[in-house]
DRENDOMI-56101 format. One line per field, with one value per residue (C-alpha): x negated, y negated, z negated; residue number from 0; residue in three letters. Coordinates in steps of 0.001 Angstrom, whole numbers, plus 500000, padded with zeros to 6 digits. Example, Ala and Ser with C-alpha at 12.3 -4.5 7.8 and 13.67 -1.06 7.14 Angstrom:
BEGIN
c1 487700,486330
c2 504500,501060
c3 492200,492860
resi 0,1
resn Ala,Ser
***
This chain:
BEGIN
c1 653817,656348,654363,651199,651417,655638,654625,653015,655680,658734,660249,661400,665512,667708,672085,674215,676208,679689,679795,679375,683044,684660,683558,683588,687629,687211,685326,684654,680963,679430,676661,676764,674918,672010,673389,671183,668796,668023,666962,664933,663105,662513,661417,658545,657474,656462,652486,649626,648411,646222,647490,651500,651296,655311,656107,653439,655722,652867,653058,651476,650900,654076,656037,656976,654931,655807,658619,658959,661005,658383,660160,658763,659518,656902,658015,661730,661109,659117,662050,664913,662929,662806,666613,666373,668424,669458,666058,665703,668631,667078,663124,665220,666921,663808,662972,665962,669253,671486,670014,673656,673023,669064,670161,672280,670822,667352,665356,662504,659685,658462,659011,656871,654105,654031,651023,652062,653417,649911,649534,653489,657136,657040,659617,662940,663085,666053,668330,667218,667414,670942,672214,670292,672681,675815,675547,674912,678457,680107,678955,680091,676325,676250,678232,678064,675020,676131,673027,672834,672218,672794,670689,672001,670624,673241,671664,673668,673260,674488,675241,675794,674377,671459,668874,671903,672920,669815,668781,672092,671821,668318,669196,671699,670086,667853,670571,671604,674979,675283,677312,677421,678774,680078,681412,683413,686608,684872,681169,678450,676917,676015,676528,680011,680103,677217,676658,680016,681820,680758,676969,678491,681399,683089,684009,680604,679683,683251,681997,678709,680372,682967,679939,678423,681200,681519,678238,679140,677955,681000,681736,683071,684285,686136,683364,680979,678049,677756,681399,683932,681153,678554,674731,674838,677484,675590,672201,674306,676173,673672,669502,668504,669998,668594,669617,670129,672045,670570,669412,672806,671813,672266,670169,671558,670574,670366,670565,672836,676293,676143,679050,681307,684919,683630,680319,680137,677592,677173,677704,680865,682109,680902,682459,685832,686076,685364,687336,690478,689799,689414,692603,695278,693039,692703,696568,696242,694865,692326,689180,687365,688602,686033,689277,688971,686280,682716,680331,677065,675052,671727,669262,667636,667339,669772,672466,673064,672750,676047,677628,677555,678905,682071,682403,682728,685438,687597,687614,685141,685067,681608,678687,674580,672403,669425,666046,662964,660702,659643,661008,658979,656483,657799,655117,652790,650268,647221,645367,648111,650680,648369,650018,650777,652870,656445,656097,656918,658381,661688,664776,668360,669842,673821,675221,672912,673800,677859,677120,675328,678057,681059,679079,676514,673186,671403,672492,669875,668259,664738,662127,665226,665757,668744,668598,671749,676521,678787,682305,685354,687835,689197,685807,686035,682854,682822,678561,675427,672444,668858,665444,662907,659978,655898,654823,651200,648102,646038,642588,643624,645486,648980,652072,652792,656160,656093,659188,659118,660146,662650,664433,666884,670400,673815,675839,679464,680375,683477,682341,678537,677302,674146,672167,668713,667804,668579,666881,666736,669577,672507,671998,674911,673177,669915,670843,673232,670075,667563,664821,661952,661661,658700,657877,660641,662775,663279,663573,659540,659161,656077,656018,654335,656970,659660,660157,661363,660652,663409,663154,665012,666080,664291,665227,664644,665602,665978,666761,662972,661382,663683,665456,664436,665280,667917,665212,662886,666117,666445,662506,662724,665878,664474,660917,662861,664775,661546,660493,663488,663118,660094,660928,663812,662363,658486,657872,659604,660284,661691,659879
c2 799201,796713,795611,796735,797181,798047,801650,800196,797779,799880,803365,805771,805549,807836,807359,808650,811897,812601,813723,817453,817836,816089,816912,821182,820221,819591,820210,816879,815217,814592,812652,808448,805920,802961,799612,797363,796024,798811,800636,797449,798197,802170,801254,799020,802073,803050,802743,802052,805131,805544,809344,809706,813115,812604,813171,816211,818811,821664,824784,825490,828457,829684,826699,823130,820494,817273,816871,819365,817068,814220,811780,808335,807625,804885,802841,802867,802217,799441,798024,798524,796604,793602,794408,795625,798588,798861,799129,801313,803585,803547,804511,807849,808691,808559,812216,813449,814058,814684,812549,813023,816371,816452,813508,815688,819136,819763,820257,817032,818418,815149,814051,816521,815484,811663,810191,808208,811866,812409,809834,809439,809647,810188,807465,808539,809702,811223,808792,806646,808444,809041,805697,804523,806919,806387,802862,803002,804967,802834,799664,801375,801126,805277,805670,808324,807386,809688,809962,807683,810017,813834,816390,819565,821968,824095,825427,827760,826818,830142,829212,825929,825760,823207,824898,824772,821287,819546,821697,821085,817191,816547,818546,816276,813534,815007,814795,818503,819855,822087,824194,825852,829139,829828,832865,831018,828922,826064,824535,824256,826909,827509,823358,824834,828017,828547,825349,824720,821269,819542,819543,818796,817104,819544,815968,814881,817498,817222,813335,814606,817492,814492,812082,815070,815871,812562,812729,815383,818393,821286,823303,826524,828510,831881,833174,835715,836556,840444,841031,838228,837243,839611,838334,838893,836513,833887,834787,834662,831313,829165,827744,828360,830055,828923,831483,830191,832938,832280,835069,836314,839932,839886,841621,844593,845958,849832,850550,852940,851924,849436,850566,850102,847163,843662,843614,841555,839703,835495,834903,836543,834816,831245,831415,832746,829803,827519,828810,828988,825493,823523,826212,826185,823721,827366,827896,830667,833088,834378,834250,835994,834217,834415,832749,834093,836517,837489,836738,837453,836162,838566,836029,832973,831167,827935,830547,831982,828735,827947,831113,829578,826161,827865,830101,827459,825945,828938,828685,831722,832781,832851,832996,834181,834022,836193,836010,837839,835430,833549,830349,827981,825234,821632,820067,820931,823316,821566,825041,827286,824808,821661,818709,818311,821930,821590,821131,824526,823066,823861,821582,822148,821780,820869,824367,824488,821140,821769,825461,823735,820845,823696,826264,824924,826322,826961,829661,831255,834591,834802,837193,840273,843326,844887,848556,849906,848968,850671,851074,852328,855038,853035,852619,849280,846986,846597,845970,846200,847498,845358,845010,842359,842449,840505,839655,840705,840510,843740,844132,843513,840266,842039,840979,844147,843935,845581,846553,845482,848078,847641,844397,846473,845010,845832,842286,842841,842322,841472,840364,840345,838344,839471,836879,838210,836895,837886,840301,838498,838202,840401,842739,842258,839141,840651,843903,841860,840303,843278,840093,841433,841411,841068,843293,841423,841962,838642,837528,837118,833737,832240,828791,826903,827529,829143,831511,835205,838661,837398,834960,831996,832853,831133,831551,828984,828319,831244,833649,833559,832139,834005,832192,829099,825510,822945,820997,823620,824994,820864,820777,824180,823350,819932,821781,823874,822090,820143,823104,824176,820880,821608,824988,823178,820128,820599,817914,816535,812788,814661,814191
c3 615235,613657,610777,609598,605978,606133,604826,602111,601113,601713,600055,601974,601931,603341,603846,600956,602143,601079,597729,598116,595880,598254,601632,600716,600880,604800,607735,608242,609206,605984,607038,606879,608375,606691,606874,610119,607486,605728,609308,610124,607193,607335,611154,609545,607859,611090,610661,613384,613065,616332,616812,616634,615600,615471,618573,619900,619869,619085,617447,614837,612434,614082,613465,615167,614148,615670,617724,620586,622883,622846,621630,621540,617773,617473,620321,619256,615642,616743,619130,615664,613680,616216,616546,620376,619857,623665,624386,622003,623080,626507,625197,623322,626210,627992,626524,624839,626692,623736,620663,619005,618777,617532,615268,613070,613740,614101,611478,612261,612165,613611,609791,608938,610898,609818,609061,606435,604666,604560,601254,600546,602106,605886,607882,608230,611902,612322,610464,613074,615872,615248,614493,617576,619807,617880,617972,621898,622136,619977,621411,625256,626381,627291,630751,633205,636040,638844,641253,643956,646407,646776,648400,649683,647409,644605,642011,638799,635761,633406,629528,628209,624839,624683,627077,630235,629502,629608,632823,634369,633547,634660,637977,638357,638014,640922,643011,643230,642951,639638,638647,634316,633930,630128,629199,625906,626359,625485,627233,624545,623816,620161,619846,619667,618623,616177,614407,612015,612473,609192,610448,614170,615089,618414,619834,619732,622265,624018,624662,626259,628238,629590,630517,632455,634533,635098,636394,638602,636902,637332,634328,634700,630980,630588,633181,632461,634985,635471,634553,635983,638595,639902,639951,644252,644714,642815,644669,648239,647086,645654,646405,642878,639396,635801,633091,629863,627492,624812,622305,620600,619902,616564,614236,611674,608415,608995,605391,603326,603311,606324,608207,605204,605520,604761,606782,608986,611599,610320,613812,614153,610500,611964,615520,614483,611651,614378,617001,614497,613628,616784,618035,615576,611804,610570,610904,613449,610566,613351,611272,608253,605501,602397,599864,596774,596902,596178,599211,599661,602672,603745,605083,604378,607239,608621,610083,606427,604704,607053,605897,602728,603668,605632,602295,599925,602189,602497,598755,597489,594485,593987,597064,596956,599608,599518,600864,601094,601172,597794,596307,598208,595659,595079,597183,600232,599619,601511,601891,603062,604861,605451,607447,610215,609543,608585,605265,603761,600003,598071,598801,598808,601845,602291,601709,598979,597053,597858,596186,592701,592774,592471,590337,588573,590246,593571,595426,596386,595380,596342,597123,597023,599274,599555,598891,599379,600131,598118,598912,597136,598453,601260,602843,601655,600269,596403,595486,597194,595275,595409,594134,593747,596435,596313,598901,599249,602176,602954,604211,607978,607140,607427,605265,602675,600468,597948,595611,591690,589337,586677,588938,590469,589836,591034,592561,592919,596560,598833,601772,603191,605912,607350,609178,609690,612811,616579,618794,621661,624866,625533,628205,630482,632163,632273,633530,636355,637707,637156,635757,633822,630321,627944,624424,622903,625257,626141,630042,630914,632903,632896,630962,634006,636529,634294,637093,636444,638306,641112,643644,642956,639316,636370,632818,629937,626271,624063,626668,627349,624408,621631,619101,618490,617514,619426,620504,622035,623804,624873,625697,628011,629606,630801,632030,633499,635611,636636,638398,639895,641781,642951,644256,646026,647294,647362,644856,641981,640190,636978,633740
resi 0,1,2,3,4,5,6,7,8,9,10,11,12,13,14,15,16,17,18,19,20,21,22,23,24,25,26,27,28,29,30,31,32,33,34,35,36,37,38,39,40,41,42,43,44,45,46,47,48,49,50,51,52,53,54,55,56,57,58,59,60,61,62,63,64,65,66,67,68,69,70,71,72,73,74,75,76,77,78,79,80,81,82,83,84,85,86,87,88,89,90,91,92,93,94,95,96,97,98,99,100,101,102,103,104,105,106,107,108,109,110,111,112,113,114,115,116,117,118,119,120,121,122,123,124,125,126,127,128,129,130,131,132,133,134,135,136,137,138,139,140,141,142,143,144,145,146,147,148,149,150,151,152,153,154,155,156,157,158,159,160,161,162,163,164,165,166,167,168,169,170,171,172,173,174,175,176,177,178,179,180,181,182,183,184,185,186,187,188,189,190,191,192,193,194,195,196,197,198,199,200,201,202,203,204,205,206,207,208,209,210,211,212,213,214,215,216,217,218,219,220,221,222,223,224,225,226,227,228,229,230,231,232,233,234,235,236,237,238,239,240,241,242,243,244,245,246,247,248,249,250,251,252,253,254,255,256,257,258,259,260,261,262,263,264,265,266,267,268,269,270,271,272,273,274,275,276,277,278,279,280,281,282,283,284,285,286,287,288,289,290,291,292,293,294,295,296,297,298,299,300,301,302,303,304,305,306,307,308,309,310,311,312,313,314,315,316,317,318,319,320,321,322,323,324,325,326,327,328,329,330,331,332,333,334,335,336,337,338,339,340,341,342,343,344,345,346,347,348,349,350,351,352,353,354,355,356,357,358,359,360,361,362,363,364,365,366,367,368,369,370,371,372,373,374,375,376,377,378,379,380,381,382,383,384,385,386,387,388,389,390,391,392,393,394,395,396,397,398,399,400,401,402,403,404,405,406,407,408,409,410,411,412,413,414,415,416,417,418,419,420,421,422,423,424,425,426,427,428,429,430,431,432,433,434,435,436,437,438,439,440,441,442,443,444,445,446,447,448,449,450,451,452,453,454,455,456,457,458,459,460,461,462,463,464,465,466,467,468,469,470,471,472,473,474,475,476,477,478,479,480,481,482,483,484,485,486,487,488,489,490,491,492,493,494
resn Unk,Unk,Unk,Unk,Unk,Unk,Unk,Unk,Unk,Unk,Unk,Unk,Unk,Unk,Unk,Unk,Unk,Unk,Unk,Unk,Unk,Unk,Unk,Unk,Unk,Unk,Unk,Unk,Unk,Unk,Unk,Unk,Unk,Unk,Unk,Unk,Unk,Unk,Unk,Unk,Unk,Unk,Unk,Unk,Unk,Unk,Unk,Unk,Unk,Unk,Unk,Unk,Unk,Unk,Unk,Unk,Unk,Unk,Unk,Unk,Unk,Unk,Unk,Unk,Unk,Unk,Unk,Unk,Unk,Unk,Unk,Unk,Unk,Unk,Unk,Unk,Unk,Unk,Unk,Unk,Unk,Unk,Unk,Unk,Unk,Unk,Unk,Unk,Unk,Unk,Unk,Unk,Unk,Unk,Unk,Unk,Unk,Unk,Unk,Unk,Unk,Unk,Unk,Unk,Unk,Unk,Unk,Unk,Unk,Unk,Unk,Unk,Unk,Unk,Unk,Unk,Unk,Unk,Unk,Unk,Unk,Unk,Unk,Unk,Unk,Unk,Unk,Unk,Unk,Unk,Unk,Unk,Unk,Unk,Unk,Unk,Unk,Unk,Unk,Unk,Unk,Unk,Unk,Unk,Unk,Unk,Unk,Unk,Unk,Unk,Unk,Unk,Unk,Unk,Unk,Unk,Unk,Unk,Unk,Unk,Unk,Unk,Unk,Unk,Unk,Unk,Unk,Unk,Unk,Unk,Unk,Unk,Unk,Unk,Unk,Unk,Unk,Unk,Unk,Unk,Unk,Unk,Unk,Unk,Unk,Unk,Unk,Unk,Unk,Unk,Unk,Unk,Unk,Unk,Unk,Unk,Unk,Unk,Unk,Unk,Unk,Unk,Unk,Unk,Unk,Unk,Unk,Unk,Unk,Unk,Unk,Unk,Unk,Unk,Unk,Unk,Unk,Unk,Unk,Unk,Unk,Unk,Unk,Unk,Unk,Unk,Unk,Unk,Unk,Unk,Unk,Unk,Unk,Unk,Unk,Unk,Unk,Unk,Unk,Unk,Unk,Unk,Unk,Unk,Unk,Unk,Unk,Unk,Unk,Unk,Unk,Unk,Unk,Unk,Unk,Unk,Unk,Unk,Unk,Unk,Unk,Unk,Unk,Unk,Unk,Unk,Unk,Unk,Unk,Unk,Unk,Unk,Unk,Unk,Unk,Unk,Unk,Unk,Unk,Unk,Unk,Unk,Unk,Unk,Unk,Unk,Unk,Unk,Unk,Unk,Unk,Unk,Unk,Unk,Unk,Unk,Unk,Unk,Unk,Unk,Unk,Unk,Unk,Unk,Unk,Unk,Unk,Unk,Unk,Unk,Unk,Unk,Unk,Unk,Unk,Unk,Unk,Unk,Unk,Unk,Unk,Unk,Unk,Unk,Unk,Unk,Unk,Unk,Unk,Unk,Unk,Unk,Unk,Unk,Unk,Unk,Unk,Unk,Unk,Unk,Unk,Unk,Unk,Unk,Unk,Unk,Unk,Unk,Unk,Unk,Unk,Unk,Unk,Unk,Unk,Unk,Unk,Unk,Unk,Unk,Unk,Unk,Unk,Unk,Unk,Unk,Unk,Unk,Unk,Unk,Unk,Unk,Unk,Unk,Unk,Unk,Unk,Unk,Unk,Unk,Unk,Unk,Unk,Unk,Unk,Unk,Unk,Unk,Unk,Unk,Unk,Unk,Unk,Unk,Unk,Unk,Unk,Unk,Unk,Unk,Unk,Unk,Unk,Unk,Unk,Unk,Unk,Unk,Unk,Unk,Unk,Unk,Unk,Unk,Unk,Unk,Unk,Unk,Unk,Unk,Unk,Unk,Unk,Unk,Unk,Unk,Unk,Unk,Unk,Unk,Unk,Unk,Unk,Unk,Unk,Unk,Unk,Unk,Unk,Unk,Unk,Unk,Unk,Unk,Unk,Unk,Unk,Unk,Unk,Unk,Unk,Unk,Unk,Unk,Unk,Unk,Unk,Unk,Unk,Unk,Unk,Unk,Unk,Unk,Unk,Unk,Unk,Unk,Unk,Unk,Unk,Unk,Unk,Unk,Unk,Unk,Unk,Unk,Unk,Unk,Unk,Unk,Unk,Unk,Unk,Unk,Unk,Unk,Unk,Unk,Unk,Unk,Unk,Unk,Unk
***
C-alpha cells in the first residue's frame, strides 16, 4: 500500500492518445505515456485492500477476472510511488516475461477486478505496467541473462506467438537448449501477425526476440512442422517438444452468397496489411486494400474491431462492424455482471473512436444477423442482406435468438471481413504428431502436467485451451514449461 487514503484523494487519470485524426494517417503507436508524478499518484490509488483480487487470474462466468499472469500489481505500485522503479521493473518481471506486450494489448481485466472499482474508478494498471517496462529499456536496465549453467537436455519449442516465447524463455532460463519453430518469415506469432502495428509496435517484439537469442534461445522461421520438418525427426532429435500453434482455424459464415469476390477471412485482411508494411510501407501492393470502398466487418469481438482500424487507414469510404450481441449498458450491472467480472459496459475502443472522429458516429451495429451476400454479374460482392435479432433465455437456461420482423435492411457492401471467432488449431501439426484432441478439437493436455496423448510432447496456449487472451497464452506457456522441467530433470526451480 503506498498511502492509505490515495484512492480517496486522487481521480483516476489515464495518458492522452494521439488524436484519432491524426494517428488514422499512419500506423504508428498511438498510445503515450503519464508524466513521473502523475504515475506516483495513480500508484497511491493503490488501496490496502486485504484481498488483491487484481492479480488472481480466475475465471469467471466464462471470462478473466483478475489478471491471469499473476502479476504483483500491488507490490509494484507500491515501489512507483516511492520512486523505486528498478525494483519495480524487477517485481513485474517476476511473473510476466513480456510486460511490453501485455502493457499495450491485453484487455486488464485486473482493472476490472479492483477493489476500489467496487465504489469508483479502479487504478490504472496497465498504464503502469507499461511505463514500468519501457522505462527499464530505455534506461538500458533489460539485458540478456544467459543461464549460468546448461544442462544437456533439448527441448522444441513449435510457434512463437506468446504461448512459445514465454515457454521457450523460462526453459531457458532452466538451462536447456531450445529451439522455436515458426512457420512465418518472421518469430512472433500473432504478436506479429495478428495484432496490427498501431496497437503494437513489430520492433517492440523484434527487441524481445533479439534479447532471447541473446539468451541463447535459437529461432528457426520459414519452417513448418509436418511439411518442411516431419514430427519423427523432432521426436528422434530432441528430450522434449512443447506445441504451441495457436488456434488459427478460422471460423466461416455458411450463409447464402458466401463464396462471392470480396469475402474475405479478418485474419487474412490483417496479416497481409502487416506483412506489406513491415516488407515494402504498403508499397509492394500485396495486401487487401479497403481504399475507397464500403466495408463491412462480421463480428464483434477485438479481431474485427482491428478490421476496422486497418480500414480507416487504407482510406474506406465508409466501415460497420456488426454484432450479435446487444449494445452493452453504460455501467456494471451488479446482478448479471457483478465485480470482480470484467466489467461488461459500453465503451469505444480505438477503432471505434478513430471511426466517430472521421464519420460522425460509432461504428457499430448491434444485436444484427446477417441473412444473406449478393453479388453482381461478375460474381463480385455489391450488399449483404440482415435482420435484427433478441436475445432471449428458455426454460433450460439456453441462449435463443430470435429474428425481429420488419428490421430487415439491405447495407451496400464492397468488401466483408468476417471475424467470428476460430475453431481451434490447424490440422497439419496435429495430424504430424497423431496427439489427441478434445470435443473442440483442440490438442487435450491435461492442465496439471500439460502433457498430451504422446510421450514427451505437451501442448499449451491456444492450441489446447482455444482462443484466448495474450496473457493466458503468456500464463500457459510459462506452466508449461514448468513441467517440461520436471519431466526432464525430476524437479523444477521454475515458477
Amino acid at each position: 500500500m503506498s498511502t492509505p487514503t490515495g484512492f480517496m484523494e486522487y481521480k483516476r487519470e489515464l495518458p492522452a492518445d494521439r488524436s484519432p485524426l491524426e494517428r488514422v494517417k499512419d500506423w504508428e503507436e498511438f498510445h503515450k505515456h503519464l508524466p513521473d508524478d502523475q504515475l506516483r499518484t495513480q500508484g497511491a490509488r493503490c488501496m490496502d485492500c486485504g484481498t488483491p483480487y487484481c492479480h488472481t487470474g480466475m475465471e469467471i462466468a466464462g471470462g478473466a477476472s483478475g489478471c491471469p499472469v499473476n502479476n504483483l500489481i500491488p507490490e509494484w505500485n507500491n515501489l512507483i510511488y516511492r520512486g523505486l522503479w528498478r525494483e519495480a521493473l524487477e517485481r513485474l518481471h517476476k511473473t510476466n516475461n513480456f510486460p511490453e506486450f501485455t502493457g499495450r494489448v491485453c484487455p486488464a481485466p485486473c482493472e476490472g477486478s479492483c477493489t476500489v472499482g467496487l465504489i469508483g474508478d479502479s487504478v490504472t494498471i496497465k498504464t503502469i505496467e507499461q511505463a514500468i517496462i519501457d522505462r527499464g529499456f530505455d534506461e538500458g536496465w533489460v539485458v540478456p541473462q544467459p543461464p549460468k549453467m546448461r544442462t544437456s537436455k533439448r527441448v522444441a519449442v513449435i510457434g512463437s506467438g506468446p504461448a512459445g516465447m514465454a515457454c521457450a524463455a523460462q526453459l531457458n532460463k532452466a538451462g536447456h537448449t531450445v529451439t522455436v519453430y515458426e512457420r512465418a518469415d518472421r518469430i512472433g506469432g500473432l504478436l506479429t501477425y495478428g495484432i496490427p502495428t498501431m496497437k503494437l509496435d513489430k520492433g517492440i517484439v523484434q527487441r524481445r526476440v533479439d534479447l532471447m537469442e541473446a539468451e541463447g534461445v535459437s529461432f528457426v522461421t520459414n519452417t513448418e512442422i509436418g511439411k518442411d520438418i516431419g514430427a519423427e525427426e523432432l521426436l528422434e532429435g530432441f528430450d522434449a517438444i512443447v506445441l504451441c500453434g495457436g488456434a488459427t482455424k478460422a471460423r466461416g459464415v455458411d450463409i447464402e452468397g458466401s463464396t462471392l469476390g470480396g469475402i474475405y477471412p479478418a485474419m487474412d485482411y490483417l496479416n497481409g496489411t502487416i506483412k506489406s508494411y513491415l516488407d515494402s510501407g504498403l508499397e509492394d501492393g500485396n495486401y487487401i486494400s479497403a481504399k475507397d470502398k464500403d466495408v463491412i466487418v462480421i463480428g464483434g469481438g477485438d479481431t474485427g474491431t482491428d478490421c476496422v482500424a486497418t480500414a480507416l487507414r487504407h482510406g474506406c469510404k465508409s466501415v460497420t462492424q456488426f454484432g450479435t450481441h446487444a449494445k452493452a449498458p453504460l455501467q456494471r450491472d451488479s446482478i448479471n455482471n457483478p465485480w470482480p467480472q470484467f466489467p461488461n459496459v459500453y465503451t469505444l475502443d480505438y477503432a471505434h473512436e478513430e471511426a466517430k472522429a472521421v464519420y460522425g458516429e460509432d461504428p457499430r451495429a448491434f444485436s444484427v444477423l446477417t441473412k444473406k451476400f449478393v453479388g453482381d454479374e461478375n460474381g463480385q460482392l455489391k450488399e449483404l442482406h440482415t435482420v435484427q435479432i433478441e436475445r432471449t433465455v428458455d426454460e433450460t437456461g439456453r441462449k435463443i435468438y430470435k429474428e425481429i420482423p420488419g428490421t430487415e435492411k439491405v447495407w451496400p457492401a464492397d468488401l466483408v471481413f468476417v471475424a467470428v471467432g476460430f475453431e481451434g488449431p490447424e490440422s497439419t501439426l496435429v495430424d504430424a504428431f497423431s496427439v489427441e484432441q478434445d470435443r473442440r478439437t483442440n490438442v487435450k493436455a491435461r492442465k496439471g502436467d500439460y502433457r498430451t496423448s504422446v510421450d514427451k510432447v505437451f501442448a499449451a496456449g491456444d492450441m489446447r485451451r482455444g482462443q484466448s487472451l495474450v496473457v493466458w497464452a503468456i500464463n500457459e506457456g510459462r506452466e508449461a514449461a514448468r513441467e517440461v522441467d520436471r519431466y526432464l530433470m525430476g524437479t523444477t526451480m521454475l515458477p
